[in-house]
Backbone as a ProteinNet text record, in pm:
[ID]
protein_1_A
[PRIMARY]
XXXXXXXXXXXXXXXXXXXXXXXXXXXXXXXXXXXXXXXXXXXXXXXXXXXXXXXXXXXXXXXXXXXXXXXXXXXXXXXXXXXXXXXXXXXXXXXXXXXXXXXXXXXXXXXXXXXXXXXXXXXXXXXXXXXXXXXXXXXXXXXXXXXXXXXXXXXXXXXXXXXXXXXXXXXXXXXXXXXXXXXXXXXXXXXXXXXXXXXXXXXXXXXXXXXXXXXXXXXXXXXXXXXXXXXXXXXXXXXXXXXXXXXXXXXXXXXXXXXXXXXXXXXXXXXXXXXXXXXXXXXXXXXXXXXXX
[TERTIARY]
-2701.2	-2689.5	-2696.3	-2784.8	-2835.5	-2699.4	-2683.8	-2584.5	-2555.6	-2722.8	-2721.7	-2715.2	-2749.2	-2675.6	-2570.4	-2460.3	-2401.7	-2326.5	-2331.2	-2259.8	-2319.2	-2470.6	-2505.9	-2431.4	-2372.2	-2273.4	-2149	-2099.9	-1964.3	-1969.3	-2087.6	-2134.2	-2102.4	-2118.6	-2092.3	-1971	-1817.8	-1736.8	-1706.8	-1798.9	-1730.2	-1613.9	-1613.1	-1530	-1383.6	-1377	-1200	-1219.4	-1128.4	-1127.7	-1013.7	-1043.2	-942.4	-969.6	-909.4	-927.8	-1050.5	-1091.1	-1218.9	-1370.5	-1337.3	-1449.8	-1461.2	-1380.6	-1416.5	-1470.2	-1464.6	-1480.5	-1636.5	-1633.1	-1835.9	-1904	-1807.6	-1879.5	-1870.3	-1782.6	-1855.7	-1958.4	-1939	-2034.9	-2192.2	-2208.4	-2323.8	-2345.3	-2228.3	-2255.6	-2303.3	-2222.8	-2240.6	-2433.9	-2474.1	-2621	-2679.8	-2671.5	-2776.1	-2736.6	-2624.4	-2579.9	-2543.9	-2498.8	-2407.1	-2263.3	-2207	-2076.3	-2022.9	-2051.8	-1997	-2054.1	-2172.9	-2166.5	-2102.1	-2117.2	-2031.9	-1885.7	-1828.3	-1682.8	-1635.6	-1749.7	-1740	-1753.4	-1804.9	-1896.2	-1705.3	-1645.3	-1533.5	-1422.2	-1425.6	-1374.4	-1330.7	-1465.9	-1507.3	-1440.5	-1485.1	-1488.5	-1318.2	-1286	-1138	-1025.1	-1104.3	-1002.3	-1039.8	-1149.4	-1201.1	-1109.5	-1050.2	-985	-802.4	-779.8	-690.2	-613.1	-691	-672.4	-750.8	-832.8	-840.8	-820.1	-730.6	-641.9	-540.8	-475.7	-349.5	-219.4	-142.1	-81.3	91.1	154.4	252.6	344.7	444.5	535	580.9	607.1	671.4	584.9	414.2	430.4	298.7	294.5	269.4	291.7	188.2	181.6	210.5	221.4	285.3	137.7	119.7	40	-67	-2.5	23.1	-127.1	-111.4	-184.2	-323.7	-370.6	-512.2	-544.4	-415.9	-455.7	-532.8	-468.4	-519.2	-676.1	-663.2	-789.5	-918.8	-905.7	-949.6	-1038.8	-906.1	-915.6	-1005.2	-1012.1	-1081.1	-1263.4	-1240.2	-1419.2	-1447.4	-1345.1	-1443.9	-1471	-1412.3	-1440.5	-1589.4	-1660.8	-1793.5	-1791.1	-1948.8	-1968.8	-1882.1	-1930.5	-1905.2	-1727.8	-1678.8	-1520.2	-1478.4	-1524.7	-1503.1	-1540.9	-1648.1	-1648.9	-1601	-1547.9	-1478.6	-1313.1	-1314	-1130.9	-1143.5	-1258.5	-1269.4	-1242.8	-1349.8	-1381.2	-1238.3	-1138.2	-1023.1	-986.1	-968.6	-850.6	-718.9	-683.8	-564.4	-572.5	-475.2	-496.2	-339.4	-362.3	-270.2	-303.3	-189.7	-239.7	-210.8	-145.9	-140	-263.5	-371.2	-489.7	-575.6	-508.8	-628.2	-576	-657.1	-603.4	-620.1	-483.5	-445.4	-400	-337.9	-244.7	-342	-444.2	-504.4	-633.7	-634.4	-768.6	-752.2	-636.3	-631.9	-756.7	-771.1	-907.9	-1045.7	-1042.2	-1145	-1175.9	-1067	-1037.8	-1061.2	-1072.3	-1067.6	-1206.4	-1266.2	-1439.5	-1488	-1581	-1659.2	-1631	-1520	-1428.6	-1505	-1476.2	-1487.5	-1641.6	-1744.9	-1855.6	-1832.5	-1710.4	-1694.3	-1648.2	-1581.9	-1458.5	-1507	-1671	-1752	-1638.2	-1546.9	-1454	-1365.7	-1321	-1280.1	-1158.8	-1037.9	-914.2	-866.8	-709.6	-577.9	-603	-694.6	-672.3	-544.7	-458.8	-381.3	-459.1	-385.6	-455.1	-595.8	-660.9	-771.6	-774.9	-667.9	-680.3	-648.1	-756.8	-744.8	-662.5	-658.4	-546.1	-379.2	-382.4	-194.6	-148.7	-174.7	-162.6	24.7	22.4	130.6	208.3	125.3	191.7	97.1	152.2	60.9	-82.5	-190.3	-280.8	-343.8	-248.6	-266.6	-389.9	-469.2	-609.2	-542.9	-445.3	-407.5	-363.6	-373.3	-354.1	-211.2	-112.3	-42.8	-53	-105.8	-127.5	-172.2	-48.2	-28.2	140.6	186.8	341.6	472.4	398.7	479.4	564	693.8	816.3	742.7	791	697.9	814.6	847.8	933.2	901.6	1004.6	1108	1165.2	1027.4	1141.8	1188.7	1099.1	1135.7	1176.1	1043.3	1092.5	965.3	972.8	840.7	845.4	748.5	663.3	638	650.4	613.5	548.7	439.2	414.3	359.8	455.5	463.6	401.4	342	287.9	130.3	97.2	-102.7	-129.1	-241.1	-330.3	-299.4	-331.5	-294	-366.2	-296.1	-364.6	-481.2	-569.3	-719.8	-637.4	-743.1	-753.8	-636.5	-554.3	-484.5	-522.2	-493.2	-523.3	-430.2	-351.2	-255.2	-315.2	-238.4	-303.8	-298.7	-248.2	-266.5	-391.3	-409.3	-562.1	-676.9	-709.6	-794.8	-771.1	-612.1	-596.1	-485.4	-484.7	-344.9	-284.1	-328.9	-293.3	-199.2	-216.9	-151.1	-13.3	-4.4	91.3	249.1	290.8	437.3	515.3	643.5	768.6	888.1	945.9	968.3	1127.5	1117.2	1231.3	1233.4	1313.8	1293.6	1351.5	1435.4	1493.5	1347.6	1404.5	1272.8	1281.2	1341.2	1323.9	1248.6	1280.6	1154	1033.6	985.2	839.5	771.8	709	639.9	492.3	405	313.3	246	132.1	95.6	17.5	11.7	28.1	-55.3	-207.4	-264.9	-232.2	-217.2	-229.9	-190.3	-342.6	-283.1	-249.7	-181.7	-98.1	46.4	93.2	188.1	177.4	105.8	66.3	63.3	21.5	73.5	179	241	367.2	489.9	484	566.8	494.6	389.7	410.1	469.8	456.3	589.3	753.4	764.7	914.4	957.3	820.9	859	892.1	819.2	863.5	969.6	1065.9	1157.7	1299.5	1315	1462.5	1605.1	1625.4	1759.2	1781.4	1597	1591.1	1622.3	1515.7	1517.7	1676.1	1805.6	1932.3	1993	1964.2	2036.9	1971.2	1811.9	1808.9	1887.3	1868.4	1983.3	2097	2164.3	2323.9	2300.3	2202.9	2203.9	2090.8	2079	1987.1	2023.2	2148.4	2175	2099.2	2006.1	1983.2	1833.4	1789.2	1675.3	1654.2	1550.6	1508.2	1386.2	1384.5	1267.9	1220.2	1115.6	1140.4	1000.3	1069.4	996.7	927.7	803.4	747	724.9	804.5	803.8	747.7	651.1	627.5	714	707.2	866.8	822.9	955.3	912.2	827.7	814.5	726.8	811.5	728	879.6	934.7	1071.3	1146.4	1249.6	1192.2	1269.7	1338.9	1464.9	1509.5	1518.3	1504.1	1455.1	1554.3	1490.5	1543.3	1625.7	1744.2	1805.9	1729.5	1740.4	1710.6	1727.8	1806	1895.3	1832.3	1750.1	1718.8	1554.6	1497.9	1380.2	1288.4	1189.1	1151.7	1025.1	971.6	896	766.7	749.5	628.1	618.5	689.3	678.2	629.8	555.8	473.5	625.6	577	657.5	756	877.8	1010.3	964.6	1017.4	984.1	1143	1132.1	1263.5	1278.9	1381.9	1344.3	1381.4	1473.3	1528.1	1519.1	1573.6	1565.9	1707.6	1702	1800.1	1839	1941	1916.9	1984.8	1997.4	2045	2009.8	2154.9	2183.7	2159.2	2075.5	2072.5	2132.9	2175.5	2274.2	2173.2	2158.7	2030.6	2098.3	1968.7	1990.9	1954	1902.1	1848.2	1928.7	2076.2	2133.7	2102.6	2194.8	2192.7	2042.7	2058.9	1902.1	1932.2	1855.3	1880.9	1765.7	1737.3	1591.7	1657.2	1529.2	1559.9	1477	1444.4	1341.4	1336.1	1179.9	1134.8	1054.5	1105.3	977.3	814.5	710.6	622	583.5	634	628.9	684.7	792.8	811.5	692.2	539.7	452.5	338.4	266.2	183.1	52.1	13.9	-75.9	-182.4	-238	-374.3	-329.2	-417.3	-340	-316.7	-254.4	-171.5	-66.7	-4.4	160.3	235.8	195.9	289	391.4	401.9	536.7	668.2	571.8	675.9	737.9	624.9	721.4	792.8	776.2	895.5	958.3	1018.9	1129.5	1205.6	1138.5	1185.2	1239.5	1146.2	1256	1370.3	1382.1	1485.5	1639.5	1564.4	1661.8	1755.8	1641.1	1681.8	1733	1768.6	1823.1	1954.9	1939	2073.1	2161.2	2112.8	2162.1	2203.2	2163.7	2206.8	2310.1	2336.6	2468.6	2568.6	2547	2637.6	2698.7	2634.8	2682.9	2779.1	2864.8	2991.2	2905.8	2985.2	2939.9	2954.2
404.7	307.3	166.9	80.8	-42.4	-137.8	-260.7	-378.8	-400.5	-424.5	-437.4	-322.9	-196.2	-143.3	-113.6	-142.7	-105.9	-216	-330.8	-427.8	-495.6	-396.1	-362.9	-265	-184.3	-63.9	-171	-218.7	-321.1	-367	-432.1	-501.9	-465.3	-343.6	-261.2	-203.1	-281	-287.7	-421.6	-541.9	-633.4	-718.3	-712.8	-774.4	-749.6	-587.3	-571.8	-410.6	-341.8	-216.3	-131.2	-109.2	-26.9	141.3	191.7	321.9	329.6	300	266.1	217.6	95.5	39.2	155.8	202.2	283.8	435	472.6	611.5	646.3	471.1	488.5	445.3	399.9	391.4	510.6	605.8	731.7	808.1	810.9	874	877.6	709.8	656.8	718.9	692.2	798.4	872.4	994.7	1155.5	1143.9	1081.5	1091.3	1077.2	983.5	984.9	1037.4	1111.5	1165.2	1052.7	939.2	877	851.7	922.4	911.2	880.6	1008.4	968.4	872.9	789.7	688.1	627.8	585.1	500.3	479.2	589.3	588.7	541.3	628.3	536.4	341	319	173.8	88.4	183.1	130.2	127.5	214.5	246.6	126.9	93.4	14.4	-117.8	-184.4	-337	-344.8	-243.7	-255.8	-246.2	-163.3	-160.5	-312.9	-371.4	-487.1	-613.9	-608.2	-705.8	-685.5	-557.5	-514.5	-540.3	-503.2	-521.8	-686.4	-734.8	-885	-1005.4	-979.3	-1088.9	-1045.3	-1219.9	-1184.2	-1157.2	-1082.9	-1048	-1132.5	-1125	-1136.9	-1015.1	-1024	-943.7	-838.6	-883.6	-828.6	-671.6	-683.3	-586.9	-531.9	-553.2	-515.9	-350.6	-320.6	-160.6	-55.1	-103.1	-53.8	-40.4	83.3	97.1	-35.9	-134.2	-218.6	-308.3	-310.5	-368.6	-318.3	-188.5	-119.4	-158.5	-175.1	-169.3	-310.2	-419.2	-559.2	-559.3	-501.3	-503.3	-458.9	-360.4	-303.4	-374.2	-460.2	-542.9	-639.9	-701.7	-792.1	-718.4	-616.8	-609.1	-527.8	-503.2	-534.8	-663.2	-750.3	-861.1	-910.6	-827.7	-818.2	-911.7	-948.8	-986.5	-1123.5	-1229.9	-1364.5	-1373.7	-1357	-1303	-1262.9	-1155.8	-1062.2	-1173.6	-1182.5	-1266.6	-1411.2	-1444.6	-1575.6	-1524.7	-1448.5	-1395.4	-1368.7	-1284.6	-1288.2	-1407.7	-1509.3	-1632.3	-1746.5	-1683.9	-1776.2	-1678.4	-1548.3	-1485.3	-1438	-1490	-1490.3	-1424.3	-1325.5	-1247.3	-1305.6	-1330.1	-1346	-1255.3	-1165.6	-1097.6	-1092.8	-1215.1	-1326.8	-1329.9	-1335.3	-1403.3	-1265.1	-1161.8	-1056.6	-981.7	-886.8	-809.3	-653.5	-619.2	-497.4	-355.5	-409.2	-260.7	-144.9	-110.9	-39.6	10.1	-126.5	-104.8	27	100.2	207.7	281.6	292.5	398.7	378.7	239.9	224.8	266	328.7	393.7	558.8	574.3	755.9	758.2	636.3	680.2	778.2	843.2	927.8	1024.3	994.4	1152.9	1220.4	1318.2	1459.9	1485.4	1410.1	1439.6	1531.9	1471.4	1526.1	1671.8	1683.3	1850.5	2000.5	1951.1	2057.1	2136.8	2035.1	2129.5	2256.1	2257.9	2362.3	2327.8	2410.5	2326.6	2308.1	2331.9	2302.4	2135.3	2073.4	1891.2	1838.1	1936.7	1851.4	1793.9	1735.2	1677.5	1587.7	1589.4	1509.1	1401.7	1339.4	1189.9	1146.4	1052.7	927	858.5	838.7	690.9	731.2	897.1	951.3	1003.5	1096.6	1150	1139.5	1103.5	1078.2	928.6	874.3	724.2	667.5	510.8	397.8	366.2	405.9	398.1	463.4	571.7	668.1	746.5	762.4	882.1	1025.9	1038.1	1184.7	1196.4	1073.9	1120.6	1028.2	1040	989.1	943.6	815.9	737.4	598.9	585.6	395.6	388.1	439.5	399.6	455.5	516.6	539.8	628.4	631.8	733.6	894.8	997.2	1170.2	1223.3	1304.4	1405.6	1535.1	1581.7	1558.8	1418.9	1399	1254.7	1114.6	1086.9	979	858	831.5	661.3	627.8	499.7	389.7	288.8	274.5	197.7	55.9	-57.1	-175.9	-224.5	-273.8	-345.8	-486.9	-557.1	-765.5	-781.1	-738.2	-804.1	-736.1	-949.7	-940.1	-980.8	-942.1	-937	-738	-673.8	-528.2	-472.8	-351.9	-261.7	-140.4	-138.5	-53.2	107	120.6	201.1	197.9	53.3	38	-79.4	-42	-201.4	-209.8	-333.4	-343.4	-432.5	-514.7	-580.4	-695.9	-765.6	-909.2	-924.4	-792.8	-804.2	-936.8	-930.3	-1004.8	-1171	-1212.1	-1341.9	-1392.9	-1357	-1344.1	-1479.8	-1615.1	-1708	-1704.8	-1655.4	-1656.8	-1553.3	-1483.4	-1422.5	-1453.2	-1434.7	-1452.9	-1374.3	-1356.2	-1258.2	-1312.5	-1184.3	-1207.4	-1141.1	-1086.3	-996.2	-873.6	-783.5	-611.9	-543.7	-639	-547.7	-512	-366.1	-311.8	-327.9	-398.4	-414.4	-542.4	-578	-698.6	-647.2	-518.2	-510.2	-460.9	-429.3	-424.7	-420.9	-451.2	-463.3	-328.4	-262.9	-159.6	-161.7	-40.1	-36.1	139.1	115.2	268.4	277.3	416.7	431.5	533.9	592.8	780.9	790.8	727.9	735.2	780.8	715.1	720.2	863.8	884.2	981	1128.9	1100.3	1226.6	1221.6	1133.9	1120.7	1159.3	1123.6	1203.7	1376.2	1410	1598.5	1604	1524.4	1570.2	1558	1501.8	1448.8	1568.4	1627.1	1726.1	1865.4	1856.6	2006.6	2022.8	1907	1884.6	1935.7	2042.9	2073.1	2004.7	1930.1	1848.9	1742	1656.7	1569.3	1563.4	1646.4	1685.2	1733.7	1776.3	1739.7	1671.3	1606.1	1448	1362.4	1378.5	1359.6	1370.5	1453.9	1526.2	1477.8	1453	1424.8	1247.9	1181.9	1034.2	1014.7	1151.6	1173	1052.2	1006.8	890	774.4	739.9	604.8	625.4	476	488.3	447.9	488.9	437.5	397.6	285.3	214.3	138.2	178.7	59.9	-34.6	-82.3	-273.8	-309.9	-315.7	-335	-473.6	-586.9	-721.7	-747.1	-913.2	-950.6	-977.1	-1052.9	-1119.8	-1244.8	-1287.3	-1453.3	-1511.8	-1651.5	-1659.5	-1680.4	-1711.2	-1671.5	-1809	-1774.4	-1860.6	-1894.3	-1802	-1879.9	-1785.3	-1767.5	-1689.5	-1608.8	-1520.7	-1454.7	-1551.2	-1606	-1687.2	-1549.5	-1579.5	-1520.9	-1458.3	-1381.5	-1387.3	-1431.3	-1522.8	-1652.1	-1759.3	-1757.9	-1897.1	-1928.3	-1780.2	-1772.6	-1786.1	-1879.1	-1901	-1829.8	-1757.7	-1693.1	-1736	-1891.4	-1945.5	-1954.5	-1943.2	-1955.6	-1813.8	-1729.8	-1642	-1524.3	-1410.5	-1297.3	-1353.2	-1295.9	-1317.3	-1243.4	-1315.8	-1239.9	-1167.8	-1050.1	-1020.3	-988.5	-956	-949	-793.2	-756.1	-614.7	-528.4	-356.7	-274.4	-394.5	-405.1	-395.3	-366.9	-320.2	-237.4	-313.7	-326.5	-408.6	-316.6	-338.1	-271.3	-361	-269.9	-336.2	-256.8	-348	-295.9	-303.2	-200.8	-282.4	-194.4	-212.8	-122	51.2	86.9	217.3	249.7	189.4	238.6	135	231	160.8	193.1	98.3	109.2	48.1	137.2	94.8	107.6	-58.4	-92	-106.1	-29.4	-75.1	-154.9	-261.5	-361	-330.1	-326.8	-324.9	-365.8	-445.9	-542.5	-460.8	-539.8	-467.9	-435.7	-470.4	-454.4	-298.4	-259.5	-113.6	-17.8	-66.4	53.4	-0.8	88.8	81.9	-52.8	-132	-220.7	-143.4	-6.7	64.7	193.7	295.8	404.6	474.2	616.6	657.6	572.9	569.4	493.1	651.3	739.4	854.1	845.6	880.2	904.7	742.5	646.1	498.2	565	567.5	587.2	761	861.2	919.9	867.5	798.8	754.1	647.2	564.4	453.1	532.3	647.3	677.1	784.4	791.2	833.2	769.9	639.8	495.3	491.3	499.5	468.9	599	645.6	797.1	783.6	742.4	725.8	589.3	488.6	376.8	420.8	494.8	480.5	597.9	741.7	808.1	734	571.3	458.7	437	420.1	307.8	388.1	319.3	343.4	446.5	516.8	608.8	539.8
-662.4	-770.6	-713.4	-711.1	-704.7	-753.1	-694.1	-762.7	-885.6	-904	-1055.8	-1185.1	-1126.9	-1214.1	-1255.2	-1122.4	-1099.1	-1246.4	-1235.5	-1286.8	-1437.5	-1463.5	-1595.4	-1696.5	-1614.8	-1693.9	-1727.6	-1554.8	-1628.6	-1762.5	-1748	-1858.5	-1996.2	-2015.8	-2141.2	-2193.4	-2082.2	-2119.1	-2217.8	-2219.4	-2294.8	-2217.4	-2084.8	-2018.7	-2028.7	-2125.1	-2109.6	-2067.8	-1994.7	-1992.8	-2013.7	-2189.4	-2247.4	-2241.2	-2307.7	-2353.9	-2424.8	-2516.5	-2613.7	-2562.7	-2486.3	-2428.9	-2266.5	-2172.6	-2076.6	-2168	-2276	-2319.7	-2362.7	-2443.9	-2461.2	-2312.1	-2174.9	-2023.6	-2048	-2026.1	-1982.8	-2035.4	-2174.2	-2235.2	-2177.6	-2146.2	-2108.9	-1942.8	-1894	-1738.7	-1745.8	-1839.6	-1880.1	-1936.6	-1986.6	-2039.5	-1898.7	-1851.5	-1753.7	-1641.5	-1598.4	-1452.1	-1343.1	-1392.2	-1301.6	-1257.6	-1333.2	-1286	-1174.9	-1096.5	-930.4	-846.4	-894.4	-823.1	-854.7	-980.1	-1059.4	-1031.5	-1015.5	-964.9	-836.2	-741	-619.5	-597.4	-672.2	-696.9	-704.2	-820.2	-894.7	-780.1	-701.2	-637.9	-531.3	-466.2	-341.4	-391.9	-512.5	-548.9	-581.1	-650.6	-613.5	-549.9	-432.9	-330.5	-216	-276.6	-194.8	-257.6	-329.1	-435.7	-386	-415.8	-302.9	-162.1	-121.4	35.5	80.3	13.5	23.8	-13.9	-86.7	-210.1	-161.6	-170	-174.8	-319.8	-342.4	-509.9	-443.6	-625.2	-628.6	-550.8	-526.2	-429.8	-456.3	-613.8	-699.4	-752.8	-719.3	-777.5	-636.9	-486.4	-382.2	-376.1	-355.9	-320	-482.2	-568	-696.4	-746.8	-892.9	-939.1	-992	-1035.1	-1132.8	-1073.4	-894.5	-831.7	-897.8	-888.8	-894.8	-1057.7	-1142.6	-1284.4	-1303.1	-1232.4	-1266.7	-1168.3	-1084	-981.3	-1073.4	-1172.2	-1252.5	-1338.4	-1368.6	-1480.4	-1429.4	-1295.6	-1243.3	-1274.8	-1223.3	-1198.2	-1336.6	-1453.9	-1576.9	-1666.4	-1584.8	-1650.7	-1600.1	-1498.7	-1451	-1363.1	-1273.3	-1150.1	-1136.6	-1211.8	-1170.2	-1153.7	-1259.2	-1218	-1094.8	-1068.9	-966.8	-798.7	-859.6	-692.7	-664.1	-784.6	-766.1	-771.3	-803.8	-753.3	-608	-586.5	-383.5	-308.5	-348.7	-328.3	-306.9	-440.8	-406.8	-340.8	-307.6	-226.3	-303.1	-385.5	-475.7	-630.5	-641.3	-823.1	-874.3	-961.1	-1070.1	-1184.5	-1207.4	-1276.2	-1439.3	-1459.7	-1577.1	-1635.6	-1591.2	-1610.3	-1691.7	-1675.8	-1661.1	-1823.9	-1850.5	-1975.4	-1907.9	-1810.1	-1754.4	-1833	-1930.8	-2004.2	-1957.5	-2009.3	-2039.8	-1925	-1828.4	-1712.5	-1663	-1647.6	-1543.7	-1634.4	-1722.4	-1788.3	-1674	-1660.9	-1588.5	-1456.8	-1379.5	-1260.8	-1251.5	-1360.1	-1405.3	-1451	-1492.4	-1577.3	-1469.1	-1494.3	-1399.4	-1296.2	-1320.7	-1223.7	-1254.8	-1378	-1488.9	-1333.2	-1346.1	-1302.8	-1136.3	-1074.8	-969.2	-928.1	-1032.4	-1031.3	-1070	-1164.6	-1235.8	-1326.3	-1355	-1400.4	-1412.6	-1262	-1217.4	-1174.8	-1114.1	-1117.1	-1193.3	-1194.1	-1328.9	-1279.3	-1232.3	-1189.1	-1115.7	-1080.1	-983.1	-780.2	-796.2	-695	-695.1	-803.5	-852.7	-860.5	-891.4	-946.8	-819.5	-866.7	-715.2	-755	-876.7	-845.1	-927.2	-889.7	-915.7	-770.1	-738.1	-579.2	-557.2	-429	-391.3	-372.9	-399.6	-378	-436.5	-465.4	-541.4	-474.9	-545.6	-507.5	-405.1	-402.7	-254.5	-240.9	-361.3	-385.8	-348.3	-379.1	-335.3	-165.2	-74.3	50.2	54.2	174	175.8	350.5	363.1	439.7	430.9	333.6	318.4	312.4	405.3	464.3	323.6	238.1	126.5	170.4	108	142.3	139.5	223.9	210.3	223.6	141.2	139.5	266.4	338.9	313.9	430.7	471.1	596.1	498.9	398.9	334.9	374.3	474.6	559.8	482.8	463.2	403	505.2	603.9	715.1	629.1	702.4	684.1	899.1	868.8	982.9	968.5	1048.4	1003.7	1133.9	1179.7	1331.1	1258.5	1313.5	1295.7	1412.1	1462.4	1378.2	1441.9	1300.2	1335.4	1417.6	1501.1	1603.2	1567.1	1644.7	1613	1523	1400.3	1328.8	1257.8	1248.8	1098.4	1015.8	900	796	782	703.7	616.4	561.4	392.5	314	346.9	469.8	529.2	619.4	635.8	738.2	719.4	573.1	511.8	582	526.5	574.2	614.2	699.3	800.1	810.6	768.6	817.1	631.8	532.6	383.6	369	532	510.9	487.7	400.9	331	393.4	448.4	460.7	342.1	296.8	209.1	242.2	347.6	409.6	433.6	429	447.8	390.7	268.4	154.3	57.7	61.4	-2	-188	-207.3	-366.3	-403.8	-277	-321.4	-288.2	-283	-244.1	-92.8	-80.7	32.8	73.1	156.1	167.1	267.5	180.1	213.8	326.3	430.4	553.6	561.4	621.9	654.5	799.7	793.3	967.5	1000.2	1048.3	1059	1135.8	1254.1	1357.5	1318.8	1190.7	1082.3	1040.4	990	925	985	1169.6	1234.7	1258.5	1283.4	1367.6	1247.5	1097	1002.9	1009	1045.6	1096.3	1190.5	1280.5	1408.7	1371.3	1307.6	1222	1142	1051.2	926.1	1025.9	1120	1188.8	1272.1	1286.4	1367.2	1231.4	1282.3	1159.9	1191.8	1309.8	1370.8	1295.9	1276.8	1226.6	1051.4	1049.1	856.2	797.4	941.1	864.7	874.8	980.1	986.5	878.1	834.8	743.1	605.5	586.3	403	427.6	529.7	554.9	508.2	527.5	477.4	332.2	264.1	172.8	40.6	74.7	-78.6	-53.7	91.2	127.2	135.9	92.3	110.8	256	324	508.1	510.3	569.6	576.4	752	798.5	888.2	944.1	977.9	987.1	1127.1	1161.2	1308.6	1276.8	1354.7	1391.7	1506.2	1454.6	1604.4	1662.1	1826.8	1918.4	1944.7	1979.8	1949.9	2036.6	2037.9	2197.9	2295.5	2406.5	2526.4	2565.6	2565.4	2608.9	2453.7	2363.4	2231.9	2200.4	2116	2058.8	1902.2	1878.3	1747.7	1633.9	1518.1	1450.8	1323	1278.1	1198	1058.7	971.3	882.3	766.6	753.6	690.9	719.5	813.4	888.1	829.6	799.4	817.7	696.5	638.3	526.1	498.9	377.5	334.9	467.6	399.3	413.2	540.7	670.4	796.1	858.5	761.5	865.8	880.9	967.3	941.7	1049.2	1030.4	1124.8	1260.6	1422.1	1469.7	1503.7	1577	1635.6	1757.1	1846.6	1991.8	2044.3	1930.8	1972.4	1845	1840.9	1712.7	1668.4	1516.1	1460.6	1297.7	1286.7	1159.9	1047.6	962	805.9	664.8	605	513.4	353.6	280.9	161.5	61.9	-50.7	-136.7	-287.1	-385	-468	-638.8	-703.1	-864.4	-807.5	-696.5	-662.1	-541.5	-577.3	-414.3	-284.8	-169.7	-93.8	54.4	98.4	147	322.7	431.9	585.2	634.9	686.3	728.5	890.7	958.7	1064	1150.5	1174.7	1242.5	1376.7	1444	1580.6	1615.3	1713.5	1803.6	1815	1769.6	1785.1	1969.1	2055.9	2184.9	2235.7	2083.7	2119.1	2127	2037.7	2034	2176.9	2145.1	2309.6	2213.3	2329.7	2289	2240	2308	2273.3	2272.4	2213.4	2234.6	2117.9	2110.8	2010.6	1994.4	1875	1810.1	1796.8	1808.5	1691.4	1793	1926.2	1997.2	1963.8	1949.6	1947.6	1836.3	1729.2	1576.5	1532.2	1600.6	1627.5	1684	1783.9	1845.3	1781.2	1704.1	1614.8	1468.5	1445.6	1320.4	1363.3	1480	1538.9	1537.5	1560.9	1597.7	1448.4	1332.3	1198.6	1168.4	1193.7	1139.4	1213.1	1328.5	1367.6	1316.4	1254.6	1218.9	1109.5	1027	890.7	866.6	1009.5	984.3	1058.5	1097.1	1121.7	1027.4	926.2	809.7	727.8	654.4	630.5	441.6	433.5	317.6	218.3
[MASK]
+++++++++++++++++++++++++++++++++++++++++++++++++++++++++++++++++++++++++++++++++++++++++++++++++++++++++++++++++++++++++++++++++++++++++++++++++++++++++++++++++++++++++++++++++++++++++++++++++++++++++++++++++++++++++++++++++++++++++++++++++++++++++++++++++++++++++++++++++++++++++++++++++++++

């Protein structure tokens, strides 16, 4: 499928993508046998909006992100590449309720209809925006740690969503209710199978099962300085660095929550990460049967 067709179909949303206006897109897929490009097409421009814009905090890594992204590229081309262009979504601007339709057009074409459809949807799976895989740092049962990494520029064969423009990066802290910024990395991703097959771990796990665990790879400061507090440290000054693990307890509406922060100097400069990050959610497993019940 060519650019322009690609953004001739947009077209035939009318610049909003509801339930109604995505139902006569498909139809029009279904006639001529495009769907699965089509989906792919949808796919690409919004995960390009995504991972290269920067969003409010508030709704980082959450469905909410893909719905407005949605919303961006049915409002068709010129939109779309001038939201790139600034870098920045507000998602004020957009008419979201309903975009997620536009994320599902052209599936049906892929499945031949076979399958009770679990596992199908790209954009339900296991985590926000996960496509069914879970390798963007989201909590996995049964280890249930959610990965954040604040040190850029990131290490070979991970993204996170600051990649794009690292110099716009915000810290916002490591209480996880304010949000977090999504983080691939199948290094992550093996290293929770080495975790799930470990049964010592998975009950020291359940024994701190009321808390949420999270943990935090920080840069270190430069040398000669000392790691500035987290009291001290303002959004806009770029991510905190730290110099050692240390762990902090948050208190929230979903319970109580134990982040544990580590110098990014704990993982290897090149290399596999899975052995650092077993050993780091080691650290956090033990910090949090610290904390007072």
């Amino acid at each position: 499928m060519t650019p322009e067709r690609f953004w001739d179909l947009i077209g035939t949303l009318g610049g909003v993508a509801d339930d109604a206006s995505c139902a006569r897109l498909e139809a029009l897929l279904r006639e001529h046998g495009e769907g699965e490009e089509f989906s792919d097409l949808v796919e690409e421009h919004e995960e390009r909006l995504v991972t290269g814009c920067r969003w409010p905090r508030r709704i980082r890594g959450s469905d909410t992100m893909h719905w407005v992204a949605a919303a961006v590229v049915a409002a068709g081309r010129p939109a779309y590449d001038a939201v790139l262009a600034r870098g920045k979504v507000d998602p004020g601007q957009w008419e979201w309720d309903e975009a997620e339709s536009l994320l599902v057009v052209g599936l049906d074409d892929e499945d031949d209809g076979e399958g009770d459809g679990e596992g199908d949807d790209r954009y339900g799976g296991t985590g926000p925006g996960s496509r069914g895989t879970t390798d963007d740092g989201e909590p996995t049962p049964p280890l249930d740690v959610v990965l954040q990494w604040f040190a850029l520029p990131s290490p070979e064969r991970m993204e996170t969503a600051d990649d794009a423009a690292p110099e716009m990066a915000m810290d916002f802290g490591d209480d996880p209710d304010e949000g977090r910024v999504p983080v691939h990395d199948p290094d992550w991703v093996a290293a929770r199978a080495v975790l799930a097959a470990d049964p010592d771990l998975l009950a020291r796990r359940r024994r701190v099962a009321g808390m949420r665990l999270g943990l935090t790879v920080r840069p270190v400061p430069p040398s000669g300085q000392e790691a500035p507090s987290p009291a001290d440290h303002e959004p806009f000054e770029g991510y905190r660095p730290v110099a050692e693990p240390t762990a902090y307890r948050f208190e929230g509406e979903r319970g109580a929550s134990v982040v544990l922060c580590v110098p990014v100097t704990d993982f290897p400069a090149s290399g596999s990460r899975v052995a650092a990050y077993v050993r780091a959610v080691g650290q956090l497993v033990d910090a949090a049967e610290a904390q007072p019940g």
